[in-house]
C-alpha positions in Angstrom: 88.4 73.7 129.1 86.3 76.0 131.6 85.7 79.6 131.6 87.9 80.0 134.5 90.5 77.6 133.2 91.1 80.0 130.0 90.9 83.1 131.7 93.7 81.7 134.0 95.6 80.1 130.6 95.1 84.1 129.2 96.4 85.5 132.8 99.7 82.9 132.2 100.1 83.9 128.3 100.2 87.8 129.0 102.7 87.5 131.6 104.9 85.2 129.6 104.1 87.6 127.0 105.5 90.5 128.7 108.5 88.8 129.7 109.0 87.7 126.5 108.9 91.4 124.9 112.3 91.7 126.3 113.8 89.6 123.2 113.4 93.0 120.9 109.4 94.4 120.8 110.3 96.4 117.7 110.6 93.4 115.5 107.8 91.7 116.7 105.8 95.2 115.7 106.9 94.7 111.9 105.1 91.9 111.0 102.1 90.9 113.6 99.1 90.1 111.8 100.4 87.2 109.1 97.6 85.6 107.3 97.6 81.8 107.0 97.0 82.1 103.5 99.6 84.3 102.8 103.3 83.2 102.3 104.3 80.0 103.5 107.3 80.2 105.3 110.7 79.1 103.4 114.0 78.9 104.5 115.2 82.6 103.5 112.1 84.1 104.3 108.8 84.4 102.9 107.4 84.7 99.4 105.6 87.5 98.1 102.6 87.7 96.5 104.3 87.4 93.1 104.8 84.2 91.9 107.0 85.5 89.9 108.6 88.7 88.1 106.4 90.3 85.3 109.6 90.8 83.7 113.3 90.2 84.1 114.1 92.0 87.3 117.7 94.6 86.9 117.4 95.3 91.2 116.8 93.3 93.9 116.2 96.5 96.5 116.1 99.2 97.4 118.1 102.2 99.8 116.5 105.3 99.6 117.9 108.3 101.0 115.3 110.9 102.1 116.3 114.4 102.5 113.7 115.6 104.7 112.7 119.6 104.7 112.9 120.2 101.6 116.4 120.1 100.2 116.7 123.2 97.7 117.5 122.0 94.7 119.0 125.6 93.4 121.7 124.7 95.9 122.6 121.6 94.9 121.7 119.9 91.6 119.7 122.3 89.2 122.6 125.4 88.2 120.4 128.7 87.3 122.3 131.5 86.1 119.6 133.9 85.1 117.9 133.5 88.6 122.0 134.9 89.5 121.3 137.8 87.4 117.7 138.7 88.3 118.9 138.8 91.9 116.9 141.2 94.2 114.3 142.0 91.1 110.5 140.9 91.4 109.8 137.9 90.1 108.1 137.9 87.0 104.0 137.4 87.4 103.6 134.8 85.2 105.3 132.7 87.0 103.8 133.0 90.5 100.0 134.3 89.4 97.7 131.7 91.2 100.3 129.2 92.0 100.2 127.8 95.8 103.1 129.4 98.0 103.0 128.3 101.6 104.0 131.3 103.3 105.4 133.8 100.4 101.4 134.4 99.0 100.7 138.1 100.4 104.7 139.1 100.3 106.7 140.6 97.8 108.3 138.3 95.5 111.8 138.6 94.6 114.3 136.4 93.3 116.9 135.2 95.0 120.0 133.9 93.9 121.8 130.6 93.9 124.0 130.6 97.2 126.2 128.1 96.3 128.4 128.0 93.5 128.3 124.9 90.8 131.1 122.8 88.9 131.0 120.7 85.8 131.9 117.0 87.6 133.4 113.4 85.6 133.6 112.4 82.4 129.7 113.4 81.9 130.4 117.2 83.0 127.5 116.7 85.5 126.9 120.3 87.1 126.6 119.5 90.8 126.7 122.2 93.6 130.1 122.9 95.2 128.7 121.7 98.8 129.3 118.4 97.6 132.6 117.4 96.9 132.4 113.8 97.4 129.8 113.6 95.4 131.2 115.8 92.4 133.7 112.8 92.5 130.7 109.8 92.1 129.1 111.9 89.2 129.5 109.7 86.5 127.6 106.8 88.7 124.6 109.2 88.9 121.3 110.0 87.1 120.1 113.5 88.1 116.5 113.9 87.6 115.7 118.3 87.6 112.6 118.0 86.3 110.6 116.3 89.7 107.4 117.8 90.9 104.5 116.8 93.7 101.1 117.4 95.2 101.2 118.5 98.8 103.4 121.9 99.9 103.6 121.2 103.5 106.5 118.6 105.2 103.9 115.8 106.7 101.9 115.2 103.7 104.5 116.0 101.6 106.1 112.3 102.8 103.1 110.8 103.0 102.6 111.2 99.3 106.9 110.6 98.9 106.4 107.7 100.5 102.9 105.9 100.0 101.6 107.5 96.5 98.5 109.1 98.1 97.9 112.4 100.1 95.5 110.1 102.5 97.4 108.9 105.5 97.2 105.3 106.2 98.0 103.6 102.8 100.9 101.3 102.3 104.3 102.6 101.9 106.5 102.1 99.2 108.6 99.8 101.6 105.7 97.7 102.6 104.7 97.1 98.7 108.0 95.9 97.9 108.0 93.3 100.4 103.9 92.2 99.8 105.1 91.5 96.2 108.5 90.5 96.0 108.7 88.9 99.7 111.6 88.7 102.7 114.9 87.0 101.9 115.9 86.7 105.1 114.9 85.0 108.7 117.1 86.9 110.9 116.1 90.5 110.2 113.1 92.4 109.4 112.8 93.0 104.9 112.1 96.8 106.2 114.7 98.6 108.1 114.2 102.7 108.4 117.0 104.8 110.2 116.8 108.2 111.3 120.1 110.3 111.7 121.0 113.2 114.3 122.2 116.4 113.5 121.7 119.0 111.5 120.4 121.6 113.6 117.0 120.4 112.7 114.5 117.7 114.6 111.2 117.9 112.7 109.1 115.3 113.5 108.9 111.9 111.1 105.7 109.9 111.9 106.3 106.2 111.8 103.0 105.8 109.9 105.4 107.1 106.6 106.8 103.5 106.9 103.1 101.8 107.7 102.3 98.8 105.9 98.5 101.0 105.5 95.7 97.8 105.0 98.2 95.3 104.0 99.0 93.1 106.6 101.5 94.8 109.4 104.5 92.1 108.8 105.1 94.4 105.7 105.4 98.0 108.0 109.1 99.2 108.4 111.0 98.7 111.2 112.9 101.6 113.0 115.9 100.8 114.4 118.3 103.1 116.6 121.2 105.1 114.8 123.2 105.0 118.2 123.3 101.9 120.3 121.9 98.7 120.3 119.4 98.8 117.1 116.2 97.2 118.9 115.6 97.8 122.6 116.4 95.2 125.0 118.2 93.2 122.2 120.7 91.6 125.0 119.4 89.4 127.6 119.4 91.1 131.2 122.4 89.1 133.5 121.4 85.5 134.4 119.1 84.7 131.3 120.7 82.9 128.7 120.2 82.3 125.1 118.5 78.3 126.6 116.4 80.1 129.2 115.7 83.2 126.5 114.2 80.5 123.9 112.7 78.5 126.6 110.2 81.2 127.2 109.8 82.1 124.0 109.0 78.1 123.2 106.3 78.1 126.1 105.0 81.4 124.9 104.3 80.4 121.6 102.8 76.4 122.8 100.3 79.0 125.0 100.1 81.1 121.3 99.3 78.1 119.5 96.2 77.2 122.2 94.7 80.4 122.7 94.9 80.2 118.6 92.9 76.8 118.3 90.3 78.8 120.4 90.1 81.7 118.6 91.1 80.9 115.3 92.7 83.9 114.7 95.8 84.0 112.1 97.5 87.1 114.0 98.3 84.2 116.4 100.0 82.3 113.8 102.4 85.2 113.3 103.0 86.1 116.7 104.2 82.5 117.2 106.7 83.2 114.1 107.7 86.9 115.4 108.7 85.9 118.3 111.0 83.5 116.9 112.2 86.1 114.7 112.8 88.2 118.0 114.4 85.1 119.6 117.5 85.4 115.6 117.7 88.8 116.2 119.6 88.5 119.3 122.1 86.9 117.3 121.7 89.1 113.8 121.7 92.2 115.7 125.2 92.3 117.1 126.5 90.8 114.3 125.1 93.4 112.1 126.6 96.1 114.4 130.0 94.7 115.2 132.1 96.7 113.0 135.5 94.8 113.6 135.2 92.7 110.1 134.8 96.3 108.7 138.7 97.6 107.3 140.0 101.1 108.3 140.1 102.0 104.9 136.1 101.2 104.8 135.4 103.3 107.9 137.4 106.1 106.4 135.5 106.0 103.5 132.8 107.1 105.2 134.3 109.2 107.5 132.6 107.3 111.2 133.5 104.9 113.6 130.1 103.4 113.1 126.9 103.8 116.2 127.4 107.3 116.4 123.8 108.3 115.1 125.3 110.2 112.2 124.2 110.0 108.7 127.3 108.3 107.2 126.9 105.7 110.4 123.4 104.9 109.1 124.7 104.6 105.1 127.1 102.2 106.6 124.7 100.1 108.7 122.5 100.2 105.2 124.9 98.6 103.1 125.6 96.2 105.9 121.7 95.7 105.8 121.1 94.9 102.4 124.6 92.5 102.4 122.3 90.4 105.0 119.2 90.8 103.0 117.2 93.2 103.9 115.1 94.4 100.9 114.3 97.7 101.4 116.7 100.1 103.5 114.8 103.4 104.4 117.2 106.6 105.8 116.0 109.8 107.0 118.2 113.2 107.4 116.8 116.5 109.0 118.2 119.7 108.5 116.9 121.1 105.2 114.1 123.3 105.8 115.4 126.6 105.5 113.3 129.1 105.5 116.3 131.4 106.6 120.0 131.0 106.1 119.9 128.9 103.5 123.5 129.7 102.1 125.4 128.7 105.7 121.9 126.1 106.2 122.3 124.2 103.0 126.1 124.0 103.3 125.7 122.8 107.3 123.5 119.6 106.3 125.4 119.2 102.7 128.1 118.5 104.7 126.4 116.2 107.2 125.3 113.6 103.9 127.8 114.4 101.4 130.6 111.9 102.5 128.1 108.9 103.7 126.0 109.3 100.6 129.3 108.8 98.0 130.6 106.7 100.0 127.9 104.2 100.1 127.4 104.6 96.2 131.7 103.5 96.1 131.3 100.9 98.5 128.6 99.3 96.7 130.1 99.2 93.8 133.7 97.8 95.1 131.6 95.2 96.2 129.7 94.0 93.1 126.2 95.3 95.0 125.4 98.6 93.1 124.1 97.0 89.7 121.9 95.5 91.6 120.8 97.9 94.9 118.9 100.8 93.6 119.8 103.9 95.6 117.4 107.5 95.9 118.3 110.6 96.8 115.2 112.4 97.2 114.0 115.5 99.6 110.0 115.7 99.6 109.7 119.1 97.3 112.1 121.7 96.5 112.2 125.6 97.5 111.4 128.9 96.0 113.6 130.8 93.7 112.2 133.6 95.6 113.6 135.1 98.9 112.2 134.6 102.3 114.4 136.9 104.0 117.8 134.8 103.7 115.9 131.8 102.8 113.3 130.2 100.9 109.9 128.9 100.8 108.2 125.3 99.7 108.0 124.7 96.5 106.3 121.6 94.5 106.8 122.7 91.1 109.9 122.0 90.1 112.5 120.4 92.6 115.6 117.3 91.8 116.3 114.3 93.2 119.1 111.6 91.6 119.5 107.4 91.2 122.1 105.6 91.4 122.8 101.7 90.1 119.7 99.4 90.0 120.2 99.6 85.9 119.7 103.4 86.1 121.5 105.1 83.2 125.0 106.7 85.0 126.4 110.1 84.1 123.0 111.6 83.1 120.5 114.5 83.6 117.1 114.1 82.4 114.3 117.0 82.7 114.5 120.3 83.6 112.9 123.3 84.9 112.8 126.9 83.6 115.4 129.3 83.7 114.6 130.6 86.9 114.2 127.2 88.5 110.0 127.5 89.6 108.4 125.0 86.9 109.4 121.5 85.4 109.5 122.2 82.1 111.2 119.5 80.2 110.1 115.8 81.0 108.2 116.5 84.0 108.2 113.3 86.4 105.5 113.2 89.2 106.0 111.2 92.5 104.2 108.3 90.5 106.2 107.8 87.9 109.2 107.9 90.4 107.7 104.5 91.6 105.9 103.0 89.0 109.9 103.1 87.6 111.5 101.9 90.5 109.0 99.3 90.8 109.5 98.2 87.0 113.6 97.7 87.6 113.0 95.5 90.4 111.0 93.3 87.8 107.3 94.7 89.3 104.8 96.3 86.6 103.0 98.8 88.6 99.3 98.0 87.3 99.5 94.8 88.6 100.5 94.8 91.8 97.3 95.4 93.3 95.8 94.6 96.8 91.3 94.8 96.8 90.4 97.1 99.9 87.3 99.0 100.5 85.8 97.7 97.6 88.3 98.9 94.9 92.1 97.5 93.7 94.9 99.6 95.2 98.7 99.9 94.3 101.5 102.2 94.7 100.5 104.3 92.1 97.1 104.8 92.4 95.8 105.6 89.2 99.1 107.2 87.8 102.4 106.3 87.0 104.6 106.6 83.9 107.9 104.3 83.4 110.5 106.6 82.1 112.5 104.3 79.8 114.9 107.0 78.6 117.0 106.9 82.3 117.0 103.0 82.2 120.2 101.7 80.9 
């Protein structure tokens, strides 16, 4: 073949190529770049780079529930009555002397008390904030951790470190780990779905480089799908293109894939052949996974939405329906809880907005046999001050809660805890690292080994860190 004959072969692949793009481009952006020596394709999916567990796995994924802003945690899961008492009185120096505040360090400090009131919930007399009555109810299926703390005080790299274990954007996210060691389980959806809701009164920015798949290769990145609509743009084929004609062109794309790869011999082309075949499933997968008429009325009331209309108990919905198909790691993102002002009515507004979906999706997973084995988080990415910013409160990394619920995590429990008037973890202090080196160890992962050479050095999840805290594993 002559120059001009591949330049005029290239010319014929990019416009098939663009046509093609129509089949669902978001897909095809979660896993271009697949090594040939990686993962041979099987029938549900692709292995990971285990071969096996390191030990008996008690989860097989993962739905984590990010609160992002900073959810307070003296508002919803850690109860301080002296920080009640010392309302409106400076807060003691020896807490705050040196410590980084984001926007409280030249202003008077004064404490400020809890907004909400708290009530002793189940069998396990779990003391959970009065904003969330549906969740009082699911007390006994959760482990409340009081004692969490993190790095980074502002909202961006806050998430980073949340999600990838490192303050340095562009390493691998949680997400994309899970899949590089344990692999995909299914052929017609991506292993790494992330949802964002709406409302809240809130729209921070979320970068989609908090789902990246960093230097591992990008079939490992999340996938964003839409919380109102069709999931994946241009999922549907446009009138007069068939499913025949649709995987016609996707069949001559991939034959002009597989020459310009003999040329080049370059393995992205080896997965762009297989993603568009993915793209080609999803047409099928998509509107299966979003036709709600196999769901009862009884289900949908559970979690208070008709389904598709972008709100946060929509997404918990479309999760569970996610990880039912096979999905390994479920990813959902709520705004609204950075309240620097208000934070009595602002706490209560968003509280509101997850309460329902979240104990919903913990019941429904259970009715359904999934919850001993789906490992769900509740985290925001730090907590907030017990000191006032005007009607509100500042970022805080010191000391903040988060809970888990099923994936073999002991039920009914609290475990750490901060000092009396909420600023420091105290008792059993957990760092973002030992968050994951845990979850990685119920999903049958030890956190040492999963390691990836870049740069000259051996890379995982946890860095350096990491601590498995046994004493919340059932």
């Amino acid at each position: 073949m002559n120059f001009a004959e591949q330049i005029q072969l290239l010319r014929r692949r990019t416009f098939l190529g663009q046509v093609g793009r129509g089949v669902g481009g978001v897909a095809l952006a979660s896993m271009l770049a697949e090594s040939q020596a990686a993962d041979a394709v099987r029938p549900d999916g692709w292995n990971g780079a285990l071969t096996q567990p390191h030990f008996p796995a008690k989860a097989k994924r993962v739905i984590f529930l990010c609160m992002a802003g900073g959810m307070s945690h003296l508002e919803t899961f850690d109860h301080k009555p002296k920080l009640a008492e010392m309302h409106g009185q400076p807060m003691p120096a020896s807490y705050t002397a040196g410590q980084p505040i984001a926007q409280l360090q030249n202003s008077e400090l004064k404490c400020f008390a809890p907004q909400h009131s708290f009530s002793q919930c189940g069998e396990s007399g779990l003391e959970i904030a009065d904003v969330f009555p549906h969740l009082q109810k699911q007390a006994d299926e959760l482990c409340i951790v009081r004692s969490m703390t993190t790095k980074a005080i502002n909202h961006d790299p806050a998430h980073t470190f949340m999600n990838t274990g490192s303050l340095i954007s562009g390493r691998p996210s949680m997400g994309a780990w899970l899949l590089y060691g344990l692999g995909k389980e299914t052929t017609d959806l991506p292993g790494f779905v992330v949802l964002t809701s709406v409302g809240g009164g809130q729209s921070q920015p979320i970068a989609a480089r908090q789902w990246h798949s960093g230097f591992l290769p990008s079939k490992y990145q999340g996938v964003q799908f839409h919380s109102q609509g069709d999931p994946v743009l241009y999922v549907r084929n446009p009138a007069g293109v068939d499913r025949d004609r649709q995987h016609d062109i996707v069949n001559a794309t991939n034959q002009l894939n597989q020459i310009h790869g003999s040329l080049v011999d370059d393995p992205e082309v080896a997965t762009r052949i297989s993603q568009y075949e993915l793209a080609f499933r999803m047409q099928d997968s998509i509107p299966a996974l979003v036709d709600l008429s196999d769901e009862t009325q009884a289900t949908l009331d559970l979690y208070g939405t008709p389904g598709a209309d972008g709100s946060f108990a929509s997404n918990c919905l479309l999760a569970r329906r996610l990880v039912e198909r096979g999905v390994r790691f479920v990813q959902l993102y709520h705004r609204g809880w950075d309240h620097h002002g208000g934070v009595k009515n602002g706490v209560a507004t968003t509280a509101k907005l997850v309460d329902q979906g979240t104990a919903a999706l913990i019941t429904d997973l259970k009715n359904r046999g999934l919850l001993e084995d789906t490992i769900v988080v509740f985290t925001g990415e730090f907590g907030r001050t017990p000191m006032a910013q005007g009607s509100g409160r500042d970022h805080h990394i010191k000391g903040f809660s988060m809970f888990w619920a099923g994936g073999g995590f002991k039920p009914g429990m609290t475990y750490g805890a901060t000092d009396e008037l909420g600023y420091n973890a105290v008792e059993n202090v957990l760092s973002v690292h030992d968050m994951h080196a845990t979850m990685l160890h119920q999903l049958g992962i030890d956190h040492k080994k999963l390691t990836v050479r870049f740069q000259g050095r051996d890379y995982r999840l946890t860095d350096v860190h990491g601590n498995i805290v046994n004493e919340i594993l059932a």
